[in-house]
N, C-alpha and C positions, 0 to 999 in steps of 0.2 A: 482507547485508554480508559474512560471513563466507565463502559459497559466491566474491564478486566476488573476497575477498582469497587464497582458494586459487586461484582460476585465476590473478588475477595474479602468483601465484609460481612456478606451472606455464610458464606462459605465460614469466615472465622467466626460468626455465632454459633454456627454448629458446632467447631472444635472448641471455645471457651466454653461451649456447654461441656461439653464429653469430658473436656481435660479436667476441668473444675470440680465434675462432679464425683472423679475418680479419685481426685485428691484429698476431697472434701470427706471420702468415708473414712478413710482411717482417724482423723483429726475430729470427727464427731461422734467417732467410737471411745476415741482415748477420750472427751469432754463428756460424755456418757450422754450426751444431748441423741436421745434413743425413742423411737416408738413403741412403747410397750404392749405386748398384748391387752384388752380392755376390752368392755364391752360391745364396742363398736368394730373392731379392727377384726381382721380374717388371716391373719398371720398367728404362729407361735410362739417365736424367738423375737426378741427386740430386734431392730433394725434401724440404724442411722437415719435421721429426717433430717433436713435441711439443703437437701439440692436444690430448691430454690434459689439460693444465697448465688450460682451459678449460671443457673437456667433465669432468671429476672434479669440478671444482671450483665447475661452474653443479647436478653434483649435487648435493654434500654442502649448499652454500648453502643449497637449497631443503630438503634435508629438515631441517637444521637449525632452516629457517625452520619450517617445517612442525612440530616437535619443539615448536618455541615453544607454539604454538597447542594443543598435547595431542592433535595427529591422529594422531601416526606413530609412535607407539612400538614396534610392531615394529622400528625402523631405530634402535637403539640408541646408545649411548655408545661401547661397545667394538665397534662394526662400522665406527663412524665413524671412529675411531683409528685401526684396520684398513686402512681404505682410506685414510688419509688419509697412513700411514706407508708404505705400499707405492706410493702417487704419488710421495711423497718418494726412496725409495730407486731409485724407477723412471724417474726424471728424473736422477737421479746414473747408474745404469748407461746413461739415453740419452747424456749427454756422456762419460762416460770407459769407459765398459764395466766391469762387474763383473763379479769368479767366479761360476759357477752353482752354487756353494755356497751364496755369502754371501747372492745371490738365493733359492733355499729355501728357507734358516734362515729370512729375513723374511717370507717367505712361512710359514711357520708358525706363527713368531711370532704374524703376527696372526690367521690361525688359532684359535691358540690361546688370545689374548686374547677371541673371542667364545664359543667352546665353554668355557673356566672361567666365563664369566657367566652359564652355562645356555643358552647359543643356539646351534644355533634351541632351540625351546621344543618339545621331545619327540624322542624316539627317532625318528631317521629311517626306521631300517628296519621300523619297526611292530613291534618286540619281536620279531621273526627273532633277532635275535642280543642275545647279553645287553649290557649295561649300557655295559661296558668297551670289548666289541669294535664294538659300537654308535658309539662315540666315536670309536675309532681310525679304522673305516670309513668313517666321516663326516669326517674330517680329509682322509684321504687323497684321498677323491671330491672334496672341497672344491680340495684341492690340484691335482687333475689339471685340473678345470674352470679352474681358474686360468691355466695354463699353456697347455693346449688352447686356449683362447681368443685367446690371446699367440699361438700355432703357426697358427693361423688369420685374422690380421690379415695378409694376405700379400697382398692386392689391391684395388684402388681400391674403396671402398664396401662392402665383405664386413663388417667386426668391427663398421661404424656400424648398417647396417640391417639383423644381428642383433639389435645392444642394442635396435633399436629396435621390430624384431617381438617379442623376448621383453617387453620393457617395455609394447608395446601387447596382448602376448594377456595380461598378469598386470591391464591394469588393464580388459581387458573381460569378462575369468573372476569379477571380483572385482565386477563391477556388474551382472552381470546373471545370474542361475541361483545353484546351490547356492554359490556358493563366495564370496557377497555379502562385502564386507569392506570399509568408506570409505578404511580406513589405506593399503590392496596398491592399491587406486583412485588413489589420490595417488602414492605412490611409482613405481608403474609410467608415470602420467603423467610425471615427473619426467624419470624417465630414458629414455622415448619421445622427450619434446621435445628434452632436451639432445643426443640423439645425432641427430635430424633437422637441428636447428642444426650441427653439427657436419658433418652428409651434404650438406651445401650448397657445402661447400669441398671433399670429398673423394669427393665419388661421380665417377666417369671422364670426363673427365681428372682425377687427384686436385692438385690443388693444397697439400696439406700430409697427414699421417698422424697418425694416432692416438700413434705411439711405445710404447717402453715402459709412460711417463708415464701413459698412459690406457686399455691396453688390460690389463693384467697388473691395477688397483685395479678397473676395471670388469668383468672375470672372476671377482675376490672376490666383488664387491656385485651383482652377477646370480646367481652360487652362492649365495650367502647366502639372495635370495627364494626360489630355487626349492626349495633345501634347508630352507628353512623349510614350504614347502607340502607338500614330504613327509612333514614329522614332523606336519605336521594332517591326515595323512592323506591330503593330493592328490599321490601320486607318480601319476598319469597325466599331470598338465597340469604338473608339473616334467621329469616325460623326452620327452615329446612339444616342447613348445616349443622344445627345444636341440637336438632328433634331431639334424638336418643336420651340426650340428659336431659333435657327441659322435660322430656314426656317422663323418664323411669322418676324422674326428682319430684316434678309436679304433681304426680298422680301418688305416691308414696307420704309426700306430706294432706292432701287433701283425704288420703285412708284414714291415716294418723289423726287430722281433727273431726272426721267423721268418729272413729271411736275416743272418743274426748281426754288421746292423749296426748303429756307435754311434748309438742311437736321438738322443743328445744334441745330436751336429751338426748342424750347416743345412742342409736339403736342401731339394726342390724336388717332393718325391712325393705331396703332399695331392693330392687327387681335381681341387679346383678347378684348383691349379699347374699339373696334363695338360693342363687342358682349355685356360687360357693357353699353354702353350708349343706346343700343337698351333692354334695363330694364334686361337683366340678372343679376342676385345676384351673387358678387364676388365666395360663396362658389360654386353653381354648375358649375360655369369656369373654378374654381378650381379641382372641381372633374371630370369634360370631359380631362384637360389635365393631374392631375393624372392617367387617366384609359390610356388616351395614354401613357404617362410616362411607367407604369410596362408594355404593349405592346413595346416599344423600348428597355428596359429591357431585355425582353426575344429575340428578333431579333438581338441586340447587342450580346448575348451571341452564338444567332444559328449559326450569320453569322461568326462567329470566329473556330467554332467549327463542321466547315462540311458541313454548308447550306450555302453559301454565297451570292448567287443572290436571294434565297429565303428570308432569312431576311434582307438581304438589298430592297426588293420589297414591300414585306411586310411592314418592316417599311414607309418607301416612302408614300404608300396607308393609313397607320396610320396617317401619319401627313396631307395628302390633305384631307383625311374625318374630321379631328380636323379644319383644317384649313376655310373648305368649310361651316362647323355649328357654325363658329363663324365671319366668312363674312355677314351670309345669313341669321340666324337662329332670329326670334323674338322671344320674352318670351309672354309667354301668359297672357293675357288681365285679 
């Protein structure tokens, strides 16, 4: 009975995604709360943003449901706060725009609401650095994944079937081999479903976006697992699993302050962006970095469970060949 009543709440985060998010277009068409072409965006036509207000909120549902039950207590009090106050603040800056002040303050705010309750639970950096600067550095990493994540929601189906490969490699690392754990099992189901629910409306042609709303709380609460798996000691299947965006995000901002520009404005230089404005169709950019995606996948899992310089190699070599065909690569004529 138990196993029937976690799947159906697995299960119902996928559909309160879907159904939410179907509903959510019309109602954010008629409020004109709309993506507009800009200089950053690879779209032509406005398009409804705000599926997050669905996809966060078929999350937090379920883990709260889950919470009930005494399964999930890694996904605490204060992470739910967290996310649940940066959906909030992140649906005000989708209708009015906010400073990118008042956006990081909040941003660490809740930050910092899970690191005073102890979380995650151990030193991230495996006692490299001491206590204090352990903490700082973990704020900071916390804060870029945030963001990154945000700077990378920039094309039909990219930020959903991320959350969705990191969600499904955390909840098959967690069932099967060293890294067994029923709680990272549910959770990562959780947020698999909701963001497949969610890829139904928004993989290419996209029919509505993620927004602020859902991709800036979903960058906390994906940081959160994986920075929780490093302080257990699994930093291979937390940097492996995000490679793709950590590497196209990192290496595009550190271009950007090599030629001494404002890394803060909207541009159009991520690796994927090239490879759109050089005429690729959102879906097959989409589907080069899903086939990398399930490849991290499987190397996150290897290099936890006995292969370690091999899948972390492997993956490596995964993401410079993703990276190098969407630098280089033109669409044909």
């Amino acid at each position: 009975m138990e196993l029937i009543l976690v799947a159906a709440i697995v299960l119902g985060a996928g559909l309160i995604a879907w159904l939410g998010t179907g509903a959510l277009i019309p109602l954010l068409r008629q409020r004109a709360v709309l993506d507009r072409p800009n200089e950053r965006s690879l779209h032509v036509i406005p398009i409804p943003r705000g599926a997050g207000i669905a996809v966060v909120g078929a999350i937090l549902l379920a883990c709260l449901t889950l919470s009930q039950l005494v399964l999930t207590p890694t996904i605490s009090r204060p992470v739910l706060v967290g996310t649940a106050l940066l959906a909030a603040v992140s649906w005000i800056d989708d209708v009015r725009s906010l400073p990118a002040a008042v956006r990081l303050a909040v941003q660490l705010v809740a930050i910092g609401l899970a690191l005073r309750a102890g979380l995650p639970a151990g030193p991230v950096f495996q006692g490299w650095l001491p206590a204090a600067l352990d903490s700082i550095a973990t704020a900071l990493l916390w804060l870029w994944f945030i963001n990154l994540f945000n700077f990378m929601d920039g094309i039909d189906g990219l930020a959903g079937s991320e959350a969705a490969a990191i969600g499904i490699g955390l909840m098959l690392f967690a069932a099967v081999g060293t890294g067994r754990d029923p709680e990272l099992v549910l959770l990562g189901a959780a947020v698999a479903a909701a963001a497949i629910g969610f890829l139904v409306w928004n993989w290419a042609p996209a029919q509505i976006f993620l927004g602020d709303v859902g991709s800036v709380p979903l960058g906390y609460l994906l940081g959160f697992l994986l920075l929780d798996q490093a302080a257990h000691g699994r930093w291979m299947i937390a940097l492996i699993l995000p490679l793709y965006f950590l590497a196209d995000a990192t290496i595009t901002l550190l271009r950007r302050l090599a030629r001494g520009e404002r890394v803060w404005q909207a541009h159009r230089e991520h690796f994927y962006q090239c490879a759109a404005q050089r005429g690729h169709g959102h879906a097959v950019i989409g589907q080069r970095v899903l086939a990398a995606n399930i490849v991290l996948i499987g190397c996150g899992w290897a290099a936890e469970n006995g292969w370690p310089i091999l899948g972390l190699v492997v993956a490596v070599m995964t993401v410079a060949v993703l990276l190098t065909w969407l630098a280089a690569a033109r669409a044909p004529e």
